[in-house]
DRENSEDO-536005 format. One line per 3 residues: number of its first residue (from 0); their letters; for each residue x negated, y, z of N, C-alpha, C, O. Coordinates in steps of 0.05 Angstrom, whole numbers. Each point is the difference from the previous one (the first is absolute). Layout:
NUM	a	X:Y:Z:X:Y:Z:X:Y:Z:X:Y:Z  ...
//
This chain:
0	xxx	6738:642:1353:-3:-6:28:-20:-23:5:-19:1:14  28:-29:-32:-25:-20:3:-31:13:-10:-22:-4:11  28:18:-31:-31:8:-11:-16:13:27:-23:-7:7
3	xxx	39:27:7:-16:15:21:-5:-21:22:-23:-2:8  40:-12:1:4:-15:17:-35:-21:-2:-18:-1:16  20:-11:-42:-30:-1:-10:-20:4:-1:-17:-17:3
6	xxx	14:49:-9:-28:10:2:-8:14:34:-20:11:8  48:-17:10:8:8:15:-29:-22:19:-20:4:13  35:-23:-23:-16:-34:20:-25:-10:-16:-8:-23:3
9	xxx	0:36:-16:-15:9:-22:-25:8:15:-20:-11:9  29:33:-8:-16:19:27:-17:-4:16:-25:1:1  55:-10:22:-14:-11:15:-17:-19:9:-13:-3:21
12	xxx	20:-14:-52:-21:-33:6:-32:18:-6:-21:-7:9  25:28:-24:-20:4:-15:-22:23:24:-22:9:-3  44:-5:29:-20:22:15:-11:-17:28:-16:4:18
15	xxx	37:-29:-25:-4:-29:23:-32:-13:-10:-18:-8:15  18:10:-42:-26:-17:-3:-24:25:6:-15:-1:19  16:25:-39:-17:14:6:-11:9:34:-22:7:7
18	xxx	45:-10:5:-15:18:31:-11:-29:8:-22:2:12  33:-35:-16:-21:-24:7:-16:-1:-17:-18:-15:9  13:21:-26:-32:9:-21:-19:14:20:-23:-7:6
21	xxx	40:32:7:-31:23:13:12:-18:26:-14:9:18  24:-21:-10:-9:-17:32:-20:-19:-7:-21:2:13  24:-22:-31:-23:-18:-13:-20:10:-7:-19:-16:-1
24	xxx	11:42:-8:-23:18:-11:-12:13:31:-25:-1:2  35:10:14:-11:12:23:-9:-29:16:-18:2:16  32:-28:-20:-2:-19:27:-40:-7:-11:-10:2:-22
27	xxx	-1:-10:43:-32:-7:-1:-1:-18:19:19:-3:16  -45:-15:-16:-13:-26:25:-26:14:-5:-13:2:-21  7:8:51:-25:-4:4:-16:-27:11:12:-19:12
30	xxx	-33:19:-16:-14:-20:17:-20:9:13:-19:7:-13  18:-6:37:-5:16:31:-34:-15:0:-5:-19:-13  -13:31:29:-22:-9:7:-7:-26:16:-22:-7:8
33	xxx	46:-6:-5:4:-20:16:5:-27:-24:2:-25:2  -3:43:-22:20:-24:-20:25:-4:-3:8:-14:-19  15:27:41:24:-7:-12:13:16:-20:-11:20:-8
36	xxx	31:-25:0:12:17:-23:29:-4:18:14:-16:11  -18:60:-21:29:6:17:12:20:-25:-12:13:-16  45:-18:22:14:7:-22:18:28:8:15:2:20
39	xxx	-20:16:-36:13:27:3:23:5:-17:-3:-10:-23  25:22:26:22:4:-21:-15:22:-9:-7:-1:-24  1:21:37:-11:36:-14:-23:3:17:-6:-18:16
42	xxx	-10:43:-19:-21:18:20:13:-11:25:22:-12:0  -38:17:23:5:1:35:16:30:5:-4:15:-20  14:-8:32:10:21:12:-2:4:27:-3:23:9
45	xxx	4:-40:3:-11:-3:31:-17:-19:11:3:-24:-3  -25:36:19:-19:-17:0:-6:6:30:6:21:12  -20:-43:-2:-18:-4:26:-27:-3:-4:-10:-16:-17
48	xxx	-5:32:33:-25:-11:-10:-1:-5:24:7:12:20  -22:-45:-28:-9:-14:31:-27:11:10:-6:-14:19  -9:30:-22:-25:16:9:10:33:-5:10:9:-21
51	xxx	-15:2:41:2:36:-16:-27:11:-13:-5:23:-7  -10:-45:5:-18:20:-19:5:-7:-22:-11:16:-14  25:-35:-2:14:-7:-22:10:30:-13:8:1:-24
54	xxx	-9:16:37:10:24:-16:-23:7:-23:6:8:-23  -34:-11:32:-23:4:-15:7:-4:-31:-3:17:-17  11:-36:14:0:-5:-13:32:5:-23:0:5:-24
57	xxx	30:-7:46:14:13:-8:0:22:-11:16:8:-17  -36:6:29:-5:39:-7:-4:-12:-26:21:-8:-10  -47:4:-5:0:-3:-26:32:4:-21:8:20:-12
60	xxx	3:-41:13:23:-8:-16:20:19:-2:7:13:-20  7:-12:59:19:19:6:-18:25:3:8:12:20  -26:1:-31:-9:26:8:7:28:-1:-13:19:8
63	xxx	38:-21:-19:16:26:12:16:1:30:4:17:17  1:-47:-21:13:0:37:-3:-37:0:11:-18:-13  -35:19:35:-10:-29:-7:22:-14:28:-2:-24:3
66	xxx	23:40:17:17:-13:12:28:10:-10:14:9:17  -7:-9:-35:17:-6:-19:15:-35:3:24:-4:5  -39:-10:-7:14:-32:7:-4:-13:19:8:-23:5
69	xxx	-26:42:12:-4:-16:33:14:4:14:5:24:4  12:-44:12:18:-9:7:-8:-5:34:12:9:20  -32:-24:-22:-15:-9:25:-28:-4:-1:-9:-8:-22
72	xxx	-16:13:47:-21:-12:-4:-10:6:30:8:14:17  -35:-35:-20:-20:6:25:-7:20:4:-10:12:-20  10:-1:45:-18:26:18:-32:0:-2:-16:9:16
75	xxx	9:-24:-43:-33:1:-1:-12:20:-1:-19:6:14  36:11:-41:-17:30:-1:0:16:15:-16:17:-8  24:-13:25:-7:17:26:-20:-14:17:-21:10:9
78	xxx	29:-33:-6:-28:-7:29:-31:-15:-18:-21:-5:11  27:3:-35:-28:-7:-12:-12:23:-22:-19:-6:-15  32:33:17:-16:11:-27:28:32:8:21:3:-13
81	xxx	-26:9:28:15:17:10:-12:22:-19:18:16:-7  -38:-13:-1:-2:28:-20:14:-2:-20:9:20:-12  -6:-47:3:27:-2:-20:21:5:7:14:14:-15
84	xxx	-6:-22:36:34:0:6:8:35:-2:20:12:-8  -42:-7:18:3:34:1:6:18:-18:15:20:0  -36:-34:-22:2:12:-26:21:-4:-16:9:17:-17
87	xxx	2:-49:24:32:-6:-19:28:14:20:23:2:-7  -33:6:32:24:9:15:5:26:-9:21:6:-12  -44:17:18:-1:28:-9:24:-3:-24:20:14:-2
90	xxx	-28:-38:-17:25:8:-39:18:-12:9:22:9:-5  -23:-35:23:26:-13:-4:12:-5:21:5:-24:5  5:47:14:3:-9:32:20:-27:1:-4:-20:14
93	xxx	25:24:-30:13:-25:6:-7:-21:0:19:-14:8  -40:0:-14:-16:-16:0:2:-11:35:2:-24:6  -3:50:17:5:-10:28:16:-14:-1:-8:-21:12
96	xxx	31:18:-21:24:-6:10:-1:-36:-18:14:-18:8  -24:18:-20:8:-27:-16:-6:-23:32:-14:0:19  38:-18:-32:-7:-18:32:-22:-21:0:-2:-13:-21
99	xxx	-18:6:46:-19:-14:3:8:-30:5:22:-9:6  -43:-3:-11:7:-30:-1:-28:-20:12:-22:6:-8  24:-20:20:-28:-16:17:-18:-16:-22:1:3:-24
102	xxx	-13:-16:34:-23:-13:-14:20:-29:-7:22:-5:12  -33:-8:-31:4:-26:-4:-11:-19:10:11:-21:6  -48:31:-3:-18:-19:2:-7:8:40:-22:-2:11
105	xxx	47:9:0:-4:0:28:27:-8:12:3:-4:24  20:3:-44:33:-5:4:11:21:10:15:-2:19  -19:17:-26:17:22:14:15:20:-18:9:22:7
108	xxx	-7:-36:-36:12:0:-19:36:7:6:10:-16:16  4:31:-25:27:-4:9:19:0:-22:11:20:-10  -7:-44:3:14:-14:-23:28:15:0:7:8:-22
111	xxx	8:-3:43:25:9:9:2:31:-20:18:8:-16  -41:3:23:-4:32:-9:-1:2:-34:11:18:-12  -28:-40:-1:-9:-11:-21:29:-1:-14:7:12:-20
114	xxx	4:-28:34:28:-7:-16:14:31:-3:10:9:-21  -10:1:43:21:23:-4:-7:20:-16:18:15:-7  -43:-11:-4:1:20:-17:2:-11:-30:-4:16:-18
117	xxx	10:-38:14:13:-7:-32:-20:4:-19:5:9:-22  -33:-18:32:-23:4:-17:-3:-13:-25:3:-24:6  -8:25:-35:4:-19:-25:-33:-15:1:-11:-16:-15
120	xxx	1:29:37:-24:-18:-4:-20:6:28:-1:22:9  -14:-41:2:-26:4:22:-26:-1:-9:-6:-23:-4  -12:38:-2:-23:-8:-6:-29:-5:22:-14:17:12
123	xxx	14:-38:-13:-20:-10:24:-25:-4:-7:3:-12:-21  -22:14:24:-30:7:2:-9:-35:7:7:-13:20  -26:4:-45:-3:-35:1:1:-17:30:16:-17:7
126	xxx	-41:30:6:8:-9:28:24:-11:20:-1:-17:19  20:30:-29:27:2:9:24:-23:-3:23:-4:8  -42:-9:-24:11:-24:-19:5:-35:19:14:-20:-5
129	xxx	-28:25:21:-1:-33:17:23:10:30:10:-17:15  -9:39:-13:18:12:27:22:-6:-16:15:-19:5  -10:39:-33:24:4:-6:13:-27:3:23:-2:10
132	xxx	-41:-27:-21:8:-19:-5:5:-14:30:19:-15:3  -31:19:13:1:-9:41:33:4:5:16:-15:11  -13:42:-25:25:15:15:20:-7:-15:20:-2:14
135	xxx	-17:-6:-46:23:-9:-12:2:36:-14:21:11:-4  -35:-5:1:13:33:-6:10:-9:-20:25:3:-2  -36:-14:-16:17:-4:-25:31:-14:-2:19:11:-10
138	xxx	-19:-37:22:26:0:6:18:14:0:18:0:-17  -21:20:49:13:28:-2:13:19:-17:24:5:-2  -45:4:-9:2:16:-26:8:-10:-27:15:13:-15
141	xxx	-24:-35:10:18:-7:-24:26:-8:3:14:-6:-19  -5:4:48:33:-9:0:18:26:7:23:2:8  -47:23:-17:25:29:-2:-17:7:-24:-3:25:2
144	xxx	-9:-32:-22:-7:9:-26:-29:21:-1:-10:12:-19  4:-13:40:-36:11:4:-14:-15:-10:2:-25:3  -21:39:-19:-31:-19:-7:-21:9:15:0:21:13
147	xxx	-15:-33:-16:-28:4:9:-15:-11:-15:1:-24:-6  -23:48:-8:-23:-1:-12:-26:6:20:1:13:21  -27:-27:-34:-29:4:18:-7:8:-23:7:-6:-23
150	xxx	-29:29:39:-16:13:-9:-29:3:9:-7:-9:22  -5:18:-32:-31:-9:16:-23:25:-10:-10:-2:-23  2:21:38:-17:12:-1:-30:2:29:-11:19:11
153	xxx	9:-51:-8:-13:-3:23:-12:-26:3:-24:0:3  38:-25:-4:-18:-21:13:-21:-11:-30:-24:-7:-1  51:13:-25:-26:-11:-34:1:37:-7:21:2:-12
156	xxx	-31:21:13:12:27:-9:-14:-10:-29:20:-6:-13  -37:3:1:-9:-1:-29:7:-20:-13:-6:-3:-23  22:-16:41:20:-16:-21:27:7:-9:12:-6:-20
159	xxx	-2:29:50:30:-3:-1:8:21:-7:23:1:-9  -45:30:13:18:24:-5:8:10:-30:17:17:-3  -34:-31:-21:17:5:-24:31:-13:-3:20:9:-10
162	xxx	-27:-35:23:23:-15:-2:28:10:15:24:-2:-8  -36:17:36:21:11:11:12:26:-2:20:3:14  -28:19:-30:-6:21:-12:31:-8:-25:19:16:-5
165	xxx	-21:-35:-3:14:-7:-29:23:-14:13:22:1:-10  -26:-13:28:29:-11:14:16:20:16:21:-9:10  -29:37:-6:13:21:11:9:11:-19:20:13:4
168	xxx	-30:-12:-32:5:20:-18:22:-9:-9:20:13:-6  -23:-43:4:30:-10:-7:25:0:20:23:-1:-8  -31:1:36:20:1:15:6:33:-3:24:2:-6
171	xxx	-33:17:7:6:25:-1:9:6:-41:4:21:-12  -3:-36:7:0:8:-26:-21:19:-11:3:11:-23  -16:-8:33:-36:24:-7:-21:-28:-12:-19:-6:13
174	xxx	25:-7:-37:-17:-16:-6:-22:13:-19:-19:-11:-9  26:39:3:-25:12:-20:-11:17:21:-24:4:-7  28:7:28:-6:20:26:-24:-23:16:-22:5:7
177	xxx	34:-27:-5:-19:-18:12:-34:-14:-19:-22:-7:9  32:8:-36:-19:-12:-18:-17:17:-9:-20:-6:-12  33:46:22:-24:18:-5:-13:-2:22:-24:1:-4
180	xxx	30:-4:27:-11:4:29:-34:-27:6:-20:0:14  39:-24:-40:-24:-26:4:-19:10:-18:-24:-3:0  38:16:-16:-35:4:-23:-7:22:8:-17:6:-17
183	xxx	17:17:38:-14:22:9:-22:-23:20:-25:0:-1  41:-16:15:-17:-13:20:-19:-17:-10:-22:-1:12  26:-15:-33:-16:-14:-15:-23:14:-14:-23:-9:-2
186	xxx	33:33:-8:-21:18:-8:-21:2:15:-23:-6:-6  39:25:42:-19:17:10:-21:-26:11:-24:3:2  41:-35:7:-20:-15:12:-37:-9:-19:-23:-7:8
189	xxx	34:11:-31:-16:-1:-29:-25:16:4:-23:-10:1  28:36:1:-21:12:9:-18:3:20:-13:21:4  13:-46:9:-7:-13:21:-24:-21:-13:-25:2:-3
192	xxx	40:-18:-1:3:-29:-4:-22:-6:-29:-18:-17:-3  29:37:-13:-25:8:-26:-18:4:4:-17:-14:-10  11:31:25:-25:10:14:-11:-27:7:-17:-8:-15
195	xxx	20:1:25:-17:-29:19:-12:-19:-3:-19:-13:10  45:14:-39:-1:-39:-20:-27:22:-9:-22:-4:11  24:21:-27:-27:16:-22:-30:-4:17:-21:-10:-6
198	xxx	31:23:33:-21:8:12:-16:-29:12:-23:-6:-3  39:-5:15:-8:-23:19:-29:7:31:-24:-7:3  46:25:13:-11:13:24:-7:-20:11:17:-18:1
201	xxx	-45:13:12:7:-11:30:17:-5:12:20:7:-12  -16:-17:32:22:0:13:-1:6:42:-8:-14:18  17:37:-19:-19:5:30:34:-10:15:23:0:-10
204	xxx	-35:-9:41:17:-19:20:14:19:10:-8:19:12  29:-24:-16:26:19:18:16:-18:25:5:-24:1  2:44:16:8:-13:21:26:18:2:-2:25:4
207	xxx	32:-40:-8:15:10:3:15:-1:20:15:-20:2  -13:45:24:19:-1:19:23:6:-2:5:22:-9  19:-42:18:30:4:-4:16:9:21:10:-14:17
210	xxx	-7:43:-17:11:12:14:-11:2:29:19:0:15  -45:3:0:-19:3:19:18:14:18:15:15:-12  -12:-17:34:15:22:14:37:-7:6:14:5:20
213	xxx	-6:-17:-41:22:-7:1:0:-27:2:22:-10:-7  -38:-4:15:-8:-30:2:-20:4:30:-21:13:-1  31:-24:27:-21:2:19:-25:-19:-5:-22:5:10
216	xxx	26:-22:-20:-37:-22:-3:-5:5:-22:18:6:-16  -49:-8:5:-11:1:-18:-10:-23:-12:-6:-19:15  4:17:-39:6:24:-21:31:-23:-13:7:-23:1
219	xxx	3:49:-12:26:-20:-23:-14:1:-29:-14:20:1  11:-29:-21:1:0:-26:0:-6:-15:-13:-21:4  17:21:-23:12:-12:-33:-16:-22:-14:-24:1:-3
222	xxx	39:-19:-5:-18:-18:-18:-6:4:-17:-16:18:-4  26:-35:-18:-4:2:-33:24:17:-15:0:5:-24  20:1:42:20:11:-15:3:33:8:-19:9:13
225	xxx	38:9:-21:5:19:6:-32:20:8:-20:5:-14  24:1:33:-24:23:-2:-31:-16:-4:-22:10:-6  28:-32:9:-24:-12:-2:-1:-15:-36:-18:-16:-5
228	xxx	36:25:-13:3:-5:-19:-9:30:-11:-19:1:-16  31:21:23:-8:24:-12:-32:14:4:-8:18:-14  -4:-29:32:-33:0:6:-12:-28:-18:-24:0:-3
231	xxx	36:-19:-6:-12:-13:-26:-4:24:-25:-20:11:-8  43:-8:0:7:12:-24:-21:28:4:-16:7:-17  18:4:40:-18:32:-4:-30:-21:6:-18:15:7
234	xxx	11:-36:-8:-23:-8:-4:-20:-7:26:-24:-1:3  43:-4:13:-14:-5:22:4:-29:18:23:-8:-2  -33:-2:10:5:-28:17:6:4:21:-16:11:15
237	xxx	38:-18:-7:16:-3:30:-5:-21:14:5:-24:-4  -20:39:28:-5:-17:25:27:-23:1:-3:-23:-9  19:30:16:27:-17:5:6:-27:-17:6:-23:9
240	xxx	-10:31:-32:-7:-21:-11:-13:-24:6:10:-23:4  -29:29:-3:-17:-26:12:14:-24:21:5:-24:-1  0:46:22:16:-6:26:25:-19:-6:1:-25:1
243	xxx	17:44:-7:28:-4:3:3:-20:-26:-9:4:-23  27:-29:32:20:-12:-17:28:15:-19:11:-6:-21  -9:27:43:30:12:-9:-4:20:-9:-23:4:-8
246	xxx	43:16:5:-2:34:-6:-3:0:19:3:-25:2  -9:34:29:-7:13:20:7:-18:20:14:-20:1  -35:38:21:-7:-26:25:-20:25:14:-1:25:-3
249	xxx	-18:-50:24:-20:17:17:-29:-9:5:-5:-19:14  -11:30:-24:-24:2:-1:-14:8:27:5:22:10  -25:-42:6:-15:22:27:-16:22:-9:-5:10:-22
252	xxx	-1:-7:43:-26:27:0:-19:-14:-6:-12:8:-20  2:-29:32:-21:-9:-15:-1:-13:-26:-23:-2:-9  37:-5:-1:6:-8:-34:-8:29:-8:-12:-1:-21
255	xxx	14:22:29:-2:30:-8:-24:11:-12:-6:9:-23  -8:-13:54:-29:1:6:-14:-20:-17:-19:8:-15  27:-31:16:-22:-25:-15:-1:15:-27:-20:13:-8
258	xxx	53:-17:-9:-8:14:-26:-13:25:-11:-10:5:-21  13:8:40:-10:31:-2:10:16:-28:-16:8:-17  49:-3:15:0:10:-23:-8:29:-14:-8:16:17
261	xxx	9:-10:-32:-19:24:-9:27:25:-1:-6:24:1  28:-32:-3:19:16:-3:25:-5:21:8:-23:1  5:44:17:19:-6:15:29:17:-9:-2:25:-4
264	xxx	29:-40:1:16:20:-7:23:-10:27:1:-23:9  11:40:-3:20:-1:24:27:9:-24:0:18:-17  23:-38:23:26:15:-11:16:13:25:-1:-8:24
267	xxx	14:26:-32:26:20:24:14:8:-9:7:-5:-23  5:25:41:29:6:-4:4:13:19:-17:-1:18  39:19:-15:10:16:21:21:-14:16:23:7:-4
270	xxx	-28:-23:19:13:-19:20:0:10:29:-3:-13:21  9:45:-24:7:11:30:30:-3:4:13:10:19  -3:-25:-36:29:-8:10:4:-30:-2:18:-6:-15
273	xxx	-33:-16:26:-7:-20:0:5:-11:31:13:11:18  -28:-39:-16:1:-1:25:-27:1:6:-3:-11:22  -22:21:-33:-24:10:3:-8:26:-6:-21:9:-11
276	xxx	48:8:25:0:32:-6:-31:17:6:-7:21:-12  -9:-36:34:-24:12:15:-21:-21:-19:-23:4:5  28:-23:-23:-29:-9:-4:-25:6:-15:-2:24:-4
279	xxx	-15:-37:-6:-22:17:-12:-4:1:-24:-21:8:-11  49:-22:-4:-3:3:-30:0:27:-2:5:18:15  -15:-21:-44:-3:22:-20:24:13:-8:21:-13:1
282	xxx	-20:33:-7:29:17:-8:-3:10:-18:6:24:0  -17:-36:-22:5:3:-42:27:1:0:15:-5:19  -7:13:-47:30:7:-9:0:33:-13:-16:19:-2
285	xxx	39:-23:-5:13:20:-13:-8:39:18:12:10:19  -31:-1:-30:-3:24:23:-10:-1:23:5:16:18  -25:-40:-14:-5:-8:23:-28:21:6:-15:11:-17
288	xxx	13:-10:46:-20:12:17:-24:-7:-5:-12:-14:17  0:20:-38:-25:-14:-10:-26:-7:24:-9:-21:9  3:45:-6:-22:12:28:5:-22:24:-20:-10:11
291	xxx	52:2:0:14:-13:21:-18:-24:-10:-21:-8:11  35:-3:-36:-11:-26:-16:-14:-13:7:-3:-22:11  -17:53:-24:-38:-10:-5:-17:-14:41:-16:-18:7
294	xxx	31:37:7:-4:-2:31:6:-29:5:-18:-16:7  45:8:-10:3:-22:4:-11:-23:-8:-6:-18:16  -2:15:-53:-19:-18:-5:-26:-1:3:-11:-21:-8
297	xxx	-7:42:18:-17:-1:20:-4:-14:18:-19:-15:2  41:19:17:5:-20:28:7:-27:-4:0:-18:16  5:17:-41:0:-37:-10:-25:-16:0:-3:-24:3
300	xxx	-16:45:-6:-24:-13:-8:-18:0:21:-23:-8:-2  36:17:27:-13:-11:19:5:-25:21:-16:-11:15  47:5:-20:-5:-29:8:-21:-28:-8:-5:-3:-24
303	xxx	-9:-19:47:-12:-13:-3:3:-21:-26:-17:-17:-5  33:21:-5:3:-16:-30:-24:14:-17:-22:-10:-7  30:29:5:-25:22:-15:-32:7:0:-14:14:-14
306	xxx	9:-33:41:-24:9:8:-27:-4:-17:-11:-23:2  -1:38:-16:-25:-1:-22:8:-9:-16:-14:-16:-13  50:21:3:7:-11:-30:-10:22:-26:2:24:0
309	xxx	-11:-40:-18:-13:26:-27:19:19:-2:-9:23:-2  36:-27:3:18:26:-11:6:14:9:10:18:-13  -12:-17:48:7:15:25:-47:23:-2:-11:22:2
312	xxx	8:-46:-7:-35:26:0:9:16:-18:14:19:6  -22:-24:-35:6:9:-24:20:24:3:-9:23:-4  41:-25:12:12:19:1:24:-10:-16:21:13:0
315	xxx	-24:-40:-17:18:-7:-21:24:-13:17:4:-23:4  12:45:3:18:-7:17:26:13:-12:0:24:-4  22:-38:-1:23:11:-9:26:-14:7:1:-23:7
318	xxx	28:47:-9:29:-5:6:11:4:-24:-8:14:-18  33:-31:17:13:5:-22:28:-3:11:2:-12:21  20:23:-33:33:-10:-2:-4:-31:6:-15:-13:-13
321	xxx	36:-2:42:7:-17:1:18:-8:-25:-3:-19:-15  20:36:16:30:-8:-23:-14:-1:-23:15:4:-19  -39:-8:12:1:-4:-25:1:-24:-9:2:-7:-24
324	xxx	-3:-15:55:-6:-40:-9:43:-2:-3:10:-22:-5  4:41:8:17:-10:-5:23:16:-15:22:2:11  -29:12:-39:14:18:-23:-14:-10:-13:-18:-15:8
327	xxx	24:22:-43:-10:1:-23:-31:25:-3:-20:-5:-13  24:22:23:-25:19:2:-29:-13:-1:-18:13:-10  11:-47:23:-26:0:2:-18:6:-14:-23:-3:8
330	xxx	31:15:-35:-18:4:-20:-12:25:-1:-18:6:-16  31:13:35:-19:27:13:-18:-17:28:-23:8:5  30:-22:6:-22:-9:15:-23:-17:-5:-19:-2:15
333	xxx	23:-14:-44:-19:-6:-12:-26:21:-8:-23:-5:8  32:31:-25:-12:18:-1:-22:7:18:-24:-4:-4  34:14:20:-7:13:29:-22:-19:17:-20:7:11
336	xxx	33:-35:-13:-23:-15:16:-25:-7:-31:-23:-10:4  28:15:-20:-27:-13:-27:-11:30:5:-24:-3:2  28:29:2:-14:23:3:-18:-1:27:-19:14:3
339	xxx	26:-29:14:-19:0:17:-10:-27:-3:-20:-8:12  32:-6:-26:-31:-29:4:-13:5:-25:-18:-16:-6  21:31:-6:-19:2:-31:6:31:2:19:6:-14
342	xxx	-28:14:26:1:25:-13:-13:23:-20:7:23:-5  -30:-39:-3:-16:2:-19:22:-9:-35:0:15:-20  12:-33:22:19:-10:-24:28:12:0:15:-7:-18
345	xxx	-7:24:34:20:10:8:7:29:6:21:10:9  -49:3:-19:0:26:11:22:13:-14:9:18:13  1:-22:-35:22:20:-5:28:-16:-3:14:9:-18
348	xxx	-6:-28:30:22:-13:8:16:15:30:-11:-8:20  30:25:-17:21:16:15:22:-15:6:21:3:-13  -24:-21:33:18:-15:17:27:18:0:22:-6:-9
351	xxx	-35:35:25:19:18:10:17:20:-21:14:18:10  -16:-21:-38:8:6:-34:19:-26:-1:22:1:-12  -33:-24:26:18:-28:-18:27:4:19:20:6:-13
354	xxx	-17:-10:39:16:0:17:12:30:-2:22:-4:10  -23:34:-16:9:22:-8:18:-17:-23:23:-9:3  -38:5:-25:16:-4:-27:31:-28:6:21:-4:-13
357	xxx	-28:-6:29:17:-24:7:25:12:12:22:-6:-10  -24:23:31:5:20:19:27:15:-33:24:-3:-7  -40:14:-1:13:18:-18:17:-12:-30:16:11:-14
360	xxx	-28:-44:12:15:-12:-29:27:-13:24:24:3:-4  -34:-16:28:28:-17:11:6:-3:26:4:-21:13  -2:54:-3:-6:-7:30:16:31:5:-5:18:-16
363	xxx	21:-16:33:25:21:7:-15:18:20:10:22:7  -37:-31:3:-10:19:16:-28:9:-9:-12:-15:-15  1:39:23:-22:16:-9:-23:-19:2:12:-19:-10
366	xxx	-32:11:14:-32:1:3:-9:10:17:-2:25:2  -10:-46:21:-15:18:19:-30:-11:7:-6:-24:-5  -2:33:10:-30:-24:3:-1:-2:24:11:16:15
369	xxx	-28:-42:-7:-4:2:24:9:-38:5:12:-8:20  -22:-13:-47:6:-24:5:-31:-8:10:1:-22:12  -25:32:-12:-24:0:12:-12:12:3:1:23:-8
372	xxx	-23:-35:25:-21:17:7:-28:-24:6:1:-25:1  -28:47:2:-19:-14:-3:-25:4:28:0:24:4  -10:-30:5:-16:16:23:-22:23:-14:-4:21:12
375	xx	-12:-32:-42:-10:7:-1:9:30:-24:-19:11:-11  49:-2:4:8:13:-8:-12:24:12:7:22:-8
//
C-alpha cells in the first residue's frame, strides 16, 4: 500500500513538473517596435487588430483562415480598399460579423467593447502609440491582463516590417511561416536593388501623389520614407524628399511646376465606400476597372499643378495600389515602379508573376491584377 501510495505521489510530482516544463517552453517576450518587451504565457488566441488592414498581413501566417483569432478590428477594409474586402468576404463571410471598433488616433476607440471580448492581445500600428499613451489604454488593459504590442508597416516600413513580420510569428506561433515570408521578400526586393547598385542608372525625378482625389488640396506626398523610400530603391529620386522633413506632408503646384519632374505616379484605391465615394482618385486594386483607371488618371493631369510638367507631355504618367505604403507587399511595388523608371534594365522583371506567386505561397485568395495602370499602356 505505501509502495503504490509512492509511485502514486510519484506521478504526480512527476506530471506537475512536466506540464510546468511545456508552460515555461511555450511562455515568450517579445519586444514590440516601440521597444517594449511584452510577456506571453503561449501563442495569442484572440486578437484585435487595431487597423483592419492588419489582416494583410495576418493572411500570410493564418492563411487557411486568417480570422481564425480576430476577435475585433477597424472598419478600414471596406472604406479604404473595398476590392479586398470583397475578395476576403466572397471565402470568409463571417468575417461581416466580427465586431468594429473606432480609431485611436481620433478617440473614438471603445475600450468598454475591447474589454469584453477577452482579447490575449491588441496590435496597434506605431502611430497609435502617443494616443494610446493620452488615453491610459494601457492602464486599462493591463489591469484585466491584455497586452498591447506595435507594429509598424508605415511611418519606418524598411526598418520595421522584418522586425514586425517576426514579432507576429511569434505571437501566432508561425515563427518559420513568417521567416519564409521575410526571405521571399528580401529576395524579391534584391532583384531590384542588384540591378541598380551594378548598373548605377541615372536617376530621373518622380513626383509622388498621395492619394489625389481622396485629399481635396493639392498635392499630398511622401518624403524619405515609405513610398518615397520604394522610388529610391527602384532608382529614382523623389520629389518629396527634398521638400518634406517628414514621411508625408504637402507640396504646391508650383513647387510642381518649378521642379518639373520627369515621372508622375498617383497611389489609389477603391474608396467608393469612403467619405470621398464621388472623388477623382484612381481605382487600382484587386480586379480593378483598368480602362475606368486609365480615364481618371488622365483627368489628374489636367489640373493647374501639372501645367507643362515633363511627365504629364511625355505620357510618363502612372497609378499604383494605395495599400501598398501600409502591408509587407511593398516589394511588388518596388518592382513595378523600377520597370517604369528604368525600363530598358527591367524588361524581363513581372511585377504581375511576383504578386501571383505571393498570392499563391501566403495569401487565402486568388490573384487578380489590376494594382496599376499607366496612361501610356
Amino acid at each position: 500500500m505505501l509502495r503504490r501510495t509512492f509511485f502514486a505521489v510519484a506521478i504526480a510530482t512527476l506530471s506537475a513538473l512536466v506540464g510546468t516544463a511545456a508552460a515555461e517552453a511555450q511562455a515568450f517576450t517579445v519586444t514590440d517596435v516601440a521597444g517594449r518587451e511584452v510577456s506571453f504565457d503561449k501563442p495569442v488566441e484572440r486578437v484585435i487588430l487595431g487597423e483592419g488592414r492588419q489582416i494583410y498581413f495576418v493572411s500570410v501566417l493564418d492563411t487557411e483562415d486568417p480570422f481564425k483569432r480576430v476577435v475585433g478590428w477597424r472598419d478600414d477594409v471596406r472604406t479604404a480598399d473595398l476590392d479586398t474586402w470583397n475578395e476576403y468576404l466572397a471565402k470568409f463571410p463571417k468575417m461581416a460579423d466580427i465586431p468594429v471598433f473606432g480609431n485611436l488616433t481620433d478617440g473614438t476607440f471603445q475600450t468598454e467593447l475591447a474589454v469584453s471580448l477577452k482579447p490575449d492581445v491588441l496590435l496597434l500600428p506605431l502611430e497609435s502609440k502617443t494616443p494610446a499613451e493620452e488615453s491610459k489604454l494601457f492602464d486599462t488593459l493591463d489591469s484585466i491582463g491584455v497586452k498591447v504590442v506595435f507594429i509598424d508597416f508605415r511611418l519606418e516600413a524598411f526598418k520595421n516590417t522584418e522586425a514586425s513580420m517576426t514579432i507576429l510569428g511569434q505571437l501566432f506561433g508561425k515563427e518559420q511561416r513568417a521567416a519564409e515570408f521575410n526571405a521571399f521578400r528580401t529576395a524579391e526586393i534584391k532583384r531590384v536593388t542588384d540591378v541598380i547598385e551594378a548598373k548605377k542608372p541615372a536617376e530621373p525625378l518622380v513626383f509622388l501623389e498621395r492619394a489625389p482625389g481622396f485629399f481635396d488640396e493639392c498635392c499630398a506626398t511622401f518624403g524619405d520614407e515609405n513610398f518615397g523610400r520604394m522610388v529610391k530603391l527602384a532608382g529614382g529620386h523623389n520629389l518629396g524628399t527634398d521638400i518634406l522633413p517628414g514621411a508625408q506632408g504637402m507640396v504646391s503646384g508650383e513647387q510642381i511646376i518649378a521642379a518639373n519632374p520627369d515621372v508622375y505616379i498617383s497611389t489609389g484605391s477603391n474608396w467608393s465606400q469612403s467619405a470621398k465615394p464621388d472623388g477623382i482618385w484612381v481605382g487600382v486594386g484587386a480586379g480593378a476597372d483598368l480602362a475606368a483607371a486609365k480615364v481618371k488618371l488622365a483627368a489628374l493631369m489636367d489640373r493647374p499643378a501639372f501645367t507643362g510638367v515633363k511627365a504629364k507631355e511625355t505620357g510618363n504618367v502612372h497609378a499604383i495600389w494605395h495599400q501598398f505604403y501600409t502591408n509587407p507587399f511593398q516589394f511588388v511595388a518596388i518592382q513595378q515602379i523600377a520597370k517604369w523608371l528604368h525600363p530598358e534594365l527591367f524588361a524581363d522583371l513581372d511585377p504581375d508573376a511576383t504578386f501571383k506567386e505571393l498570392h499563391e505561397r501566403f495569401l487565402p485568395i486568388a490573384y487578380k491584377p489590376g494594382y496599376w495602370v499607366s496612361l501610356n499602356d
